[in-house]
KEKE-3310 file (N, C-alpha, C; in steps of 0.2 Angstrom, whole numbers, plus 5000, padded with zeros to 4 digits):
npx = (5004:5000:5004:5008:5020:5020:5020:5006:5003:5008:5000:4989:4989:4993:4979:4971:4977:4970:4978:4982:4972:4962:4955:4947:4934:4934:4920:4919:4929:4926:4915:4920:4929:4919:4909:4911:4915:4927:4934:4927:4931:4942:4936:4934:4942:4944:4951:4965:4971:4971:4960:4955:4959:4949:4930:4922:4908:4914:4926:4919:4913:4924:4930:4920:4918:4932:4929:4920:4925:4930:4944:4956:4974:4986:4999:5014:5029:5039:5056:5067:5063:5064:5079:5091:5107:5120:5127)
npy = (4994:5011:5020:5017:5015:5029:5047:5053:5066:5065:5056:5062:5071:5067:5061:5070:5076:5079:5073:5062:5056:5051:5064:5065:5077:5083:5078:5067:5058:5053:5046:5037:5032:5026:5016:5009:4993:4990:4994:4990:4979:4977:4974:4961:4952:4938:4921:4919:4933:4947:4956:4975:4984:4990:4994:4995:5005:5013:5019:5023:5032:5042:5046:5052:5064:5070:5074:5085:5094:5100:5095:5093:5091:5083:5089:5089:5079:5087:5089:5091:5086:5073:5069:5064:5070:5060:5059)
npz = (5000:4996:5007:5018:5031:5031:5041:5051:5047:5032:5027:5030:5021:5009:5008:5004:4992:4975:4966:4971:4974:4965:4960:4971:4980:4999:5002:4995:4996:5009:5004:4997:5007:5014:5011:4995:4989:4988:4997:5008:5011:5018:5032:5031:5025:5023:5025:5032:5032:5041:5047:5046:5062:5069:5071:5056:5059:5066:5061:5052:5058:5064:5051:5045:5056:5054:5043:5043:5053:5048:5041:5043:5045:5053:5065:5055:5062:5072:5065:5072:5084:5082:5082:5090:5102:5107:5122)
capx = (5000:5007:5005:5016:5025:5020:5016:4997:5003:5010:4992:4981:4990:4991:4971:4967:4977:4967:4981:4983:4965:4959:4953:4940:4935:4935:4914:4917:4935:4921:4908:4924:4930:4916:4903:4913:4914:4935:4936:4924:4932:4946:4936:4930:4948:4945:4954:4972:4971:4970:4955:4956:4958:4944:4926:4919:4906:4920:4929:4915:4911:4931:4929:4916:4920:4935:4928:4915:4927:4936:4948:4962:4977:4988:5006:5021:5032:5046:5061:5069:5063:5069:5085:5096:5111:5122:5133)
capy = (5000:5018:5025:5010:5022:5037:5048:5053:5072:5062:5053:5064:5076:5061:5057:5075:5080:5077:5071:5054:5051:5050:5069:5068:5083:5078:5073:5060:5055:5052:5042:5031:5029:5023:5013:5004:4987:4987:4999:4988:4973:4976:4973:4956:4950:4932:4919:4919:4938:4951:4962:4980:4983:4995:4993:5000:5009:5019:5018:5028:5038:5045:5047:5060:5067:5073:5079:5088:5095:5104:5089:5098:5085:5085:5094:5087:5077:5091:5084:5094:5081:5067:5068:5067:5071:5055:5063)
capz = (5000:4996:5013:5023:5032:5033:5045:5051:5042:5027:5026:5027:5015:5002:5006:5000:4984:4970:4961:4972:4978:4962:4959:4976:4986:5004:5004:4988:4999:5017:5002:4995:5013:5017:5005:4991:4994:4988:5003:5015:5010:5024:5038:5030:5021:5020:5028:5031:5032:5046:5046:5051:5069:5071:5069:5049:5060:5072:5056:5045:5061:5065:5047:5045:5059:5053:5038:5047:5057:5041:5035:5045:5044:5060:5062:5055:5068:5073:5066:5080:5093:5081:5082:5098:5102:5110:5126)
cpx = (5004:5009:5007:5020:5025:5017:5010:4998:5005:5004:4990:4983:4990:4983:4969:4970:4975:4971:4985:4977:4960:4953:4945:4940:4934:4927:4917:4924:4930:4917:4914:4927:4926:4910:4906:4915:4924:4937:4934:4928:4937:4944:4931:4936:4946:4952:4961:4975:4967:4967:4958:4955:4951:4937:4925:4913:4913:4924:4926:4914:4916:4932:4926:4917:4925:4934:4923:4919:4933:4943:4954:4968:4981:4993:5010:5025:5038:5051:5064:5069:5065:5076:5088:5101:5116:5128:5137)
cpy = (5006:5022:5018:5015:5026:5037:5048:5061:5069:5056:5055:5071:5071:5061:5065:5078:5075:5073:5064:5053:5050:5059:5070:5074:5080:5075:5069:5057:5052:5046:5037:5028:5026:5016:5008:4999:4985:4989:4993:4982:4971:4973:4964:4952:4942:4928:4921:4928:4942:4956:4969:4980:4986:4992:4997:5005:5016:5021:5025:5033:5045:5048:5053:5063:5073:5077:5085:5094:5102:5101:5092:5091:5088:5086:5087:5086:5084:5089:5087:5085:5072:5064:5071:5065:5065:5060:5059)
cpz = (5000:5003:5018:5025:5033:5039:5047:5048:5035:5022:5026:5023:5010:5003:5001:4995:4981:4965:4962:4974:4972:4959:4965:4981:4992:5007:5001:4992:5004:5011:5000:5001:5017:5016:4999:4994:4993:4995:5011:5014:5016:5028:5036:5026:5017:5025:5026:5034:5035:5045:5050:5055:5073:5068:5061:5053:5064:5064:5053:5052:5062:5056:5045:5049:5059:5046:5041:5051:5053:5039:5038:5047:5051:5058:5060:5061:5066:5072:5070:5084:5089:5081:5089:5098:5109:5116:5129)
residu = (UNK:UNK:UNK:UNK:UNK:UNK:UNK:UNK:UNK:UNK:UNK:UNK:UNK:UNK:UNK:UNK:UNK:UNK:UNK:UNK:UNK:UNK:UNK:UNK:UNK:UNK:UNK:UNK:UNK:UNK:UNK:UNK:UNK:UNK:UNK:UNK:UNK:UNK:UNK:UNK:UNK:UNK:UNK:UNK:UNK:UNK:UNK:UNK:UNK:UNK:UNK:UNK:UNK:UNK:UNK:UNK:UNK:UNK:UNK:UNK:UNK:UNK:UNK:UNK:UNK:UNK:UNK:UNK:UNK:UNK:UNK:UNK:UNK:UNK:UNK:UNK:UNK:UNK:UNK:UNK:UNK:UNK:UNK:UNK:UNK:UNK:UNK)
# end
């Protein structure tokens, strides 16, 4: 998956340019995050394979939430406080 990795600011800036999500504003990003069946398919894998950890309700709730809430991605980790200084 492309977002393996990233942070939670490097996530939900990939989920909202138009030019990785598939050109959606962030209602049609909240209808494909919540309703196509590629999308629900996570929480129903099939044997062998690890469903999502969270429920699809909480899932679609935290969801719209955050859109509702004006889609506001969180800060960038400080690289400041990743790097320390061995004494």
């Amino acid at each position: 998956m492309i977002w393996a990795g990233l942070t939670d600011n490097q996530l939900c800036e990939l989920l909202k340019d138009p030019k990785q999500n598939g050109h959606r504003n962030v209602n049609q990003i909240v209808e494909h995050m919540t309703t196509p069946k590629l999308v629900l398919w996570g929480w129903n894998p099939g044997e062998g394979r690890t469903p999502i950890p969270v429920s699809q309700a909480d899932f679609a709730a935290k969801v719209k939430q955050w859109a509702a809430q004006g889609a506001a991605c969180p800060a960038p980790p400080n690289s400041a406080a990743l790097h320390t200084t061995a004494h």
